[in-house]
C-alpha positions in Angstrom: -2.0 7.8 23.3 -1.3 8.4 19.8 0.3 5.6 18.9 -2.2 3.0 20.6 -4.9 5.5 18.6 -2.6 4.6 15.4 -2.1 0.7 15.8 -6.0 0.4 17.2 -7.1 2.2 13.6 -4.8 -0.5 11.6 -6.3 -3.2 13.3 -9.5 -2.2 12.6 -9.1 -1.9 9.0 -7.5 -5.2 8.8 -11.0 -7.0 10.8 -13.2 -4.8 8.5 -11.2 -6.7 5.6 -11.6 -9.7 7.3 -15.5 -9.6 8.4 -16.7 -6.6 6.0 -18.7 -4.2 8.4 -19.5 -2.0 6.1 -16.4 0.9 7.2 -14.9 2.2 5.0 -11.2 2.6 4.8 -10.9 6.4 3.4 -12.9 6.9 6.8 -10.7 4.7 9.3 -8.1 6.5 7.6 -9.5 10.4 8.0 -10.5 9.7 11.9 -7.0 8.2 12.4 -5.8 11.2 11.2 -7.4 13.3 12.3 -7.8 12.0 15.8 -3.6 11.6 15.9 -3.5 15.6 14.7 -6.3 16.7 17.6 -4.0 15.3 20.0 -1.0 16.0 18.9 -0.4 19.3 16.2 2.9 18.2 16.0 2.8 14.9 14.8 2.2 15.7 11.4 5.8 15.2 10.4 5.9 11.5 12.3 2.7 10.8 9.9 4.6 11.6 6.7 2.7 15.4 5.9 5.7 16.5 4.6 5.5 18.5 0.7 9.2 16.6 -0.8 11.3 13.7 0.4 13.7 15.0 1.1 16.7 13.3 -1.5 14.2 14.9 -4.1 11.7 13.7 -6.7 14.2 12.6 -9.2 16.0 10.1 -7.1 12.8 8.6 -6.1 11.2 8.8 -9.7 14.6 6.3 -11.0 14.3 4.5 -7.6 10.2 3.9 -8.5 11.1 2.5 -12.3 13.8 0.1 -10.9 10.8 -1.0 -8.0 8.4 -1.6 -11.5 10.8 -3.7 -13.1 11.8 -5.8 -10.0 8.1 -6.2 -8.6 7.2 -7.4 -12.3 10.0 -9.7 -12.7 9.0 -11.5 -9.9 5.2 -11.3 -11.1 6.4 -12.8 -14.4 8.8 -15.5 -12.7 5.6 -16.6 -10.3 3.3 -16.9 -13.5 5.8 -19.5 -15.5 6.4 -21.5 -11.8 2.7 -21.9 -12.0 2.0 -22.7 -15.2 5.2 -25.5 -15.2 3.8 -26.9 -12.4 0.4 -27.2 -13.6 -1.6 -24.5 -11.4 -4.0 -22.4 -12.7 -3.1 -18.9 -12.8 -5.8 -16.6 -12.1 -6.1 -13.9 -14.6 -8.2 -10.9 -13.6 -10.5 -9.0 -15.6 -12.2 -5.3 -15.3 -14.3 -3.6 -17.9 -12.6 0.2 -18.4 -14.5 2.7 -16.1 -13.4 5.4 -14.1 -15.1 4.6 -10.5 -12.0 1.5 -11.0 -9.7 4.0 -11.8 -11.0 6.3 -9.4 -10.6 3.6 -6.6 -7.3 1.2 -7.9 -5.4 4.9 -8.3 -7.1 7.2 -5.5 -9.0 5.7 -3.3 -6.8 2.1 -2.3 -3.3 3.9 -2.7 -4.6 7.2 -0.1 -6.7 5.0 2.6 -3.8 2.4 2.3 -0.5 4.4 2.5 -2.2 6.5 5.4 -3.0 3.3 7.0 -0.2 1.0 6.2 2.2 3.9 6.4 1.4 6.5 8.2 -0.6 5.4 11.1 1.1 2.2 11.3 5.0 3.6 11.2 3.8 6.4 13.6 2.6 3.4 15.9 5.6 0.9 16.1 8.7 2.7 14.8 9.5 3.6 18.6 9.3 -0.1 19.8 10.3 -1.9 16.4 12.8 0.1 14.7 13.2 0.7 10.6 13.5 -2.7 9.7 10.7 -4.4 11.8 8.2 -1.6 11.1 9.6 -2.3 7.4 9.0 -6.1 8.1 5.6 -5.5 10.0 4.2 -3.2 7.9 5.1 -5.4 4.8 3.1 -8.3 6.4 0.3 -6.7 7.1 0.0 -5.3 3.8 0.3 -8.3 2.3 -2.4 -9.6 4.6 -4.6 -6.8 3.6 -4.6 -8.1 0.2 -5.0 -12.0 1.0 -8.1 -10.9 3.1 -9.3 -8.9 -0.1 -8.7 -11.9 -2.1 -5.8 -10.7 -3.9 -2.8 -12.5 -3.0 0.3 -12.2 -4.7 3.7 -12.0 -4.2 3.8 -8.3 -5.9 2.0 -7.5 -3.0 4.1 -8.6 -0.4 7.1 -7.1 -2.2 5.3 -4.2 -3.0 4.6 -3.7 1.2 8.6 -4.0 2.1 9.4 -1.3 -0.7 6.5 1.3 0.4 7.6 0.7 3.8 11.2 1.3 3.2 10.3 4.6 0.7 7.8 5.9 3.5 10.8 6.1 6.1 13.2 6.8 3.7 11.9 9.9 2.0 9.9 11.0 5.1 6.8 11.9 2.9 3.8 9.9 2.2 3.9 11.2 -1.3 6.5 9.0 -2.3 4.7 5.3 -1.6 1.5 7.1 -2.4 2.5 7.9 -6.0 4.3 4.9 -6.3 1.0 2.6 -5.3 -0.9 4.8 -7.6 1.5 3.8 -10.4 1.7 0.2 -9.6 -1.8 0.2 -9.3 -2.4 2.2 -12.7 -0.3 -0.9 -14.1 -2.4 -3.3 -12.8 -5.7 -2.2 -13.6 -3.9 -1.7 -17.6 -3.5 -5.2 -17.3 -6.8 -5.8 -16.3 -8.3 -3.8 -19.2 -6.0 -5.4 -21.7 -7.5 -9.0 -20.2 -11.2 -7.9 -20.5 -10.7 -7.0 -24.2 -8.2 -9.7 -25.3 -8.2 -13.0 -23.2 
C-alpha cells in the first residue's frame, strides 16, 4: 500500500507539471509523507529520514565538488555544440530576490528530492533494483524539468547522480544539499546574466 501511495504521489506531481492544477509540490510531497509514515512508522528509514550517510559528510562533500565540475563540463561542452552549430542558446535571466532563492534552494531541492527520491525509490526499488530506480528516477527528473520548461542535459545528469547519492548514503540530506548547491549555482548564473548580458 505504501508503495502504490508513493509511485501514485510521483505521478501526480509529474501531471500537475504537465497541466498546472494549481497543487503544489511542497504539499504532494508533505501528504506523501506523511500518508507513507501513518501507515507504516517504520518506513522512515526506506524514505531516507536518516541524520548522516552513513560513509560521512566529508566523503560526500569531495564526491559533491567532483559532481559540480562534471555536471558543468558537460553544461559548458552543450553551450559551444550549440553555438558551432548555429542554435540559439537560451540564456536565463532573474533579478536578485530572496523568494528565488527561497524557492531555487529550499523549496525545488526539498519537494523534489522527497519526491524524486524518497517517495519514488521507496516505490520501485523492490521491483527495479539500484540501477533501474537509478535510471527511472533519473528520467523522470529530467522530465520534471522539460515539463517546467527547463531542459538541459545538467538536469538529466544531475537526476542519475541524486539518485545514485540518495541510495548510496541512505539519507536524503545528501541529494538535498547537493540540489541546493547546484541550484545556488544556477540561480548565481542567473543574477550574473540579469546584471551583465
Amino acid at each position: 500500500m505504501t508503495r502504490s501511495i508513493a509511485f501514485a504521489i510521483v505521478i501526480l506531481s509529474l501531471i500537475e507539471t504537465r497541466y498546472r492544477m494549481g497543487i503544489s509540490y511542497t504539499l504532494l510531497a508533505l501528504v506523501g509523507v506523511v500518508s507513507i509514515l501513518s501507515l507504516d512508522p517504520g518506513s522512515s528509514v526506506a524514505l531516507g529520514f536518516n541524520p548522516r550517510p552513513i560513509q560521512g559528510w566529508g566523503y560526500w562533500f569531495r564526491l559533491a565538488l567532483w559532481f559540480a565540475l562534471l555536471i558543468g563540463l558537460v553544461a559548458i561542452a552543450s553551450w559551444f555544440v550549440l553555438k558551432v552549430n548555429g542554435w540559439k542558446v537560451p540564456i536565463y535571466k532573474t533579478s536578485p530576490s530572496i523568494d528565488m532563492l527561497v524557492f531555487m534552494c529550499i523549496d525545488a531541492p526539498v519537494s523534489e528530492e522527497i519526491l524524486f527520491r524518497s517517495l519514488l525509490t521507496l516505490a520501485i526499488l523492490p521491483a527495479l533494483g539500484e540501477w533501474g530506480t537509478i535510471v527511472a528516477g533519473g528520467f523522470l527528473f529530467s522530465l520534471l524539468h522539460v515539463l517546467h520548461g527547463n531542459p538541459g542535459p545538467d538536469n538529466q545528469i544531475a537526476g542519475f547522480m541524486l539518485g545514485w547519492t540518495f541510495i548510496k548514503s541512505k539519507t536524503i540530506l545528501v541529494p538535498l544539499a547537493m540540489h541546493a548547491g547546484g541550484n545556488l549555482i544556477a540561480l548565481g548564473f542567473q543574477v550574473a546574466a540579469w546584471y551583465f548580458y
